[in-house]
N, C-alpha and C positions, 0 to 999 in steps of 0.2 A: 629442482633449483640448482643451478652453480656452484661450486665448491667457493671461486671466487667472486667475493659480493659485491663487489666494485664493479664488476662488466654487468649490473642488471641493472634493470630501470623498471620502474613501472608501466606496466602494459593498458594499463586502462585508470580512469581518473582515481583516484583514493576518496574511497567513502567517509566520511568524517563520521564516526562512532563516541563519541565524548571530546566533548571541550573543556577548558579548566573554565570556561562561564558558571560551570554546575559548581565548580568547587576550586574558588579562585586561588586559596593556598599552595594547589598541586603546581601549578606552572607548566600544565600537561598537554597533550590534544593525540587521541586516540585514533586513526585510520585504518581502514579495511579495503586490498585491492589486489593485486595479483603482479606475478612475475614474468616478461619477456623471455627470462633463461626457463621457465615450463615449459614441459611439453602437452602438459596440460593444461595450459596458460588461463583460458577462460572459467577452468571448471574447478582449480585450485587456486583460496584465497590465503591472503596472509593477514597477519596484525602490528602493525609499526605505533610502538609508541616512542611520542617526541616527546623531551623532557629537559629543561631550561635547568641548567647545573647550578648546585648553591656556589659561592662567590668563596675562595678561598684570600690569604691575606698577601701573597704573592699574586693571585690575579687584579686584586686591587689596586696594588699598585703600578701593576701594568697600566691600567683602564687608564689610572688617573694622569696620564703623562701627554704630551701633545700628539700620539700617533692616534689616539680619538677622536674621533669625528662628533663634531657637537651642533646640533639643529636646536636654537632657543624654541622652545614652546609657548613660553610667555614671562614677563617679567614685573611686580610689582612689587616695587617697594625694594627693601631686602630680600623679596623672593624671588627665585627663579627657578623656572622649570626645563628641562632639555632632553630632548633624545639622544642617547649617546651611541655612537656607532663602532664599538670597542674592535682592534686589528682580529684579525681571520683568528688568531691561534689564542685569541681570548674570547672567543666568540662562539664557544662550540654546544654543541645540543646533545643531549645520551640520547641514544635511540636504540628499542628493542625489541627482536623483530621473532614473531612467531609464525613456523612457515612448514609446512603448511599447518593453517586455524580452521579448526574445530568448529562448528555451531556453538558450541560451549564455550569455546574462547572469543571467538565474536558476541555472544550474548554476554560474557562476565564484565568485559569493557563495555558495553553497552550503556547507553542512559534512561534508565530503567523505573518506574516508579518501585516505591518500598515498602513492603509491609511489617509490621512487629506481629511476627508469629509465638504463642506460649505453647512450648511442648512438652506437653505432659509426659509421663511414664510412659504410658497406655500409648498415645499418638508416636512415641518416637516407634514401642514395639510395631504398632498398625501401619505406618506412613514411612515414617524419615528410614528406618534401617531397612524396609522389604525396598524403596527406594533406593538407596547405596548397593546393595545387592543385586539389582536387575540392571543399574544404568551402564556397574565396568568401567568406574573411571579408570584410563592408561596411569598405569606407574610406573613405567618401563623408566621415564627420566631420574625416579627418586632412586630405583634399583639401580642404574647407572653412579651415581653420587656414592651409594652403599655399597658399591663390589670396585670403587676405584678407576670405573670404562671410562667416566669423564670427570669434568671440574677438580682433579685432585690433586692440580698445582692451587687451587682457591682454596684450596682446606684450611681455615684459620686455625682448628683442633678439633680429636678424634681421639674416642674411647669405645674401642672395639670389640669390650664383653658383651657377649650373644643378650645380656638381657639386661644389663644397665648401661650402654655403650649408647651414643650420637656422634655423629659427623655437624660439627659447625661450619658456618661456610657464608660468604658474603650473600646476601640476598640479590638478586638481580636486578631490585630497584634502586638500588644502591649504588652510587660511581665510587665509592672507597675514596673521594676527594677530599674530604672532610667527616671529624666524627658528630658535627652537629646534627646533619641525618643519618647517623651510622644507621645500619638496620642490619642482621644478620639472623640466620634459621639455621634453628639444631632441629636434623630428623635424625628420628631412634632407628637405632640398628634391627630392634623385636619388629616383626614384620604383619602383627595379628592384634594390632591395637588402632582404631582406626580414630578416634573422638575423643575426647573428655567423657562421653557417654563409656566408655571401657575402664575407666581406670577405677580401682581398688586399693585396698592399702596394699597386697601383692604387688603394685606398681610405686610404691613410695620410694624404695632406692632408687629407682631411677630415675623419679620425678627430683630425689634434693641432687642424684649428683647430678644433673644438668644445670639444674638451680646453682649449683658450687662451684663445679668449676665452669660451663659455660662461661657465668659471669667473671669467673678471675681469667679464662681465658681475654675476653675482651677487654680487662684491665690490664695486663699485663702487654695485649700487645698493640692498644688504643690510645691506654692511659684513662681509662673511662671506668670509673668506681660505680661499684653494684651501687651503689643508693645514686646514679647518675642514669641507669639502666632501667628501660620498663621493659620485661621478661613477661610474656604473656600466650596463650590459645586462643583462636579462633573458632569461635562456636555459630554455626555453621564452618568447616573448613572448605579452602577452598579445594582439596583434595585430604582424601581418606586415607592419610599412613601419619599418625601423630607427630607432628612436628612444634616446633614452639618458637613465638619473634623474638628476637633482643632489639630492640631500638633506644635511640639517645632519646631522654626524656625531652630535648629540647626540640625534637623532631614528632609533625603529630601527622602519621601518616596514616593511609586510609584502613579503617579495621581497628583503628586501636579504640576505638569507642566503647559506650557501655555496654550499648544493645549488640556486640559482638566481641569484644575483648574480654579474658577472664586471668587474672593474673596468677602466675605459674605460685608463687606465693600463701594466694587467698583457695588455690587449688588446691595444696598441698593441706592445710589449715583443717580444710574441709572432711578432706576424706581421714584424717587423724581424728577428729570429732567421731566418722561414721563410714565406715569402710565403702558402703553403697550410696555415700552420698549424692554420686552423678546416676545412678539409676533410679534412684526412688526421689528425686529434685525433676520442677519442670526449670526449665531452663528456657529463656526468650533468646527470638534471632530472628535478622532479617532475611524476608524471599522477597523475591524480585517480581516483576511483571511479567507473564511470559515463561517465568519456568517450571518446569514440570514440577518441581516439587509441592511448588504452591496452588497448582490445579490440583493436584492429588488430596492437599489439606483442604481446599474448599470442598470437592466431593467428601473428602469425609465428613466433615462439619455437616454437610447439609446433610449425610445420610443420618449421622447421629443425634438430631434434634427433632424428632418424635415426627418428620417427615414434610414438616411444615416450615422449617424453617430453611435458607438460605445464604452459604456467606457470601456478601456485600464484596468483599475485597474486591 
């Protein structure tokens, strides 16, 4: 691919891989297709996502002035409805583009049916970890982040001791236009902690100072007060090098739900209770249609139920 991304185009139609139809909040649409500047144009794909930017208060009052194009929709009574056609420089889309995509990056955007998997002790030893271990997720990106090679002009804040230290930093989903979706990701500098399935009270300093100052980080340079902040893990993550969200509570973006969100907070709580609380807890998360982790958990189900039985998933 091009250094510069402006001379490419797309070389063959763009697959449409998710629509905000599934999930009309996101404002999203997901595509899969390939690059004109490859040289391996047919055989490497990419992943472009579009994404409809929140409204700032200066964009507003751009829109609302006569250089808007207005098509009534329909009109009763005191109501009226209109499509508005706001000038080129208020009219822009975030778009984010993964190049070359992965099978795994096209199946995670993908529209997927969902399962709620419970994982036991036992299942995560038998299944989920000999799993992580033989698939090799790339972390070359996070090591890039943590040795400074890239995004280290995006660094919002950084604590560099070898075993309580994280790098905060804008999330990618994020256009920083506004803190009503703020969203932002501390990864830990320890490089041998992969899950909430690792952590121990041996892990508690590190878990409050990210809890401490991450959040005053974000207050001090947002204006966004910890009790304005959901601070949370991803259980399932989407890659294995423990990292944690910060998003504005008034933002409800994909993952912060129950069946996958576990707040850095009710984390910390836990494991003061009972140092092996994430190993000896089953813990629920969603698998998807289609991925190996969850044909792995249907073989096992069926083998562990006296040979008769089969999961349905």
């Amino acid at each position: 691919m091009a250094e510069n991304c402006e001379s490419e185009k797309p070389s063959k139609i763009p697959k449409v891989v998710d629509t905000e139809d599934k999930v009309p909040e996101s404002r999203l649409v997901v595509v899969e297709g390939s690059f004109t500047g490859d040289d391996l144009a047919n055989s490497l794909s990419s992943v472009v996502i579009l994404e409809k930017t929140h409204f700032t208060e200066n964009e507003v009052q751009g829109i609302l002035t006569n250089s808007t194009a207005l098509q009534c929709l329909f009109n009763n009574d005191v109501y009226y409805n209109f499509m508005c056609h706001p000038p080129i420089q208020l009219n822009g889309v975030k778009a984010t583009l993964i190049h070359p995509a992965s099978e795994k990056h096209i199946e995670k955007f993908s529209t997927r049916k969902s399962f709620l998997i419970e994982e036991t002790p036992l299942i995560y030893q038998s299944v989920t970890l000999p799993h992580i271990r033989e698939s090799k997720f790339d972390l070359q990106w996070v090591y890039n982040i943590l040795e400074h090679n890239k995004e280290a002009d995006r660094i919002v804040y950084e604590d560099l001791d070898p075993d309580s230290g994280f790098i905060l930093l804008p999330d990618l989903k994020w256009d920083c236009r506004s803190t009503s979706n703020l969203y932002l990701t501390g990864i830990v500098c320890k490089r041998d902690i992969k899950s909430l399935r690792d952590l121990t009270s041996e892990h508690l300093p590190l878990l409050k100072n990210i809890f401490e100052k991450g959040s005053a980080a974000i207050t001090d340079t947002y204006g966004l007060d910890r009790s304005q902040q959901r601070i949370y893990f991803h259980y399932q993550p989407s890659y294995y090098h423990l990292h944690i969200h910060f998003t504005s509570l008034q933002f409800t973006p994909p993952g912060c739900n129950v069946e996958r969100a576990h707040l850095l907070s009710s984390v910390i709580r836990n494991i003061e209770l009972k140092s092996s609380y994430y190993q000896d807890s089953s813990l629920d998360f969603l698998a998807f249609e289609g991925d190996s982790l969850l044909r792995k958990y249907q073989q096992y189900i069926g083998l562990n139920s006296n040979g008769d039985h089969q999961c349905d998933m």
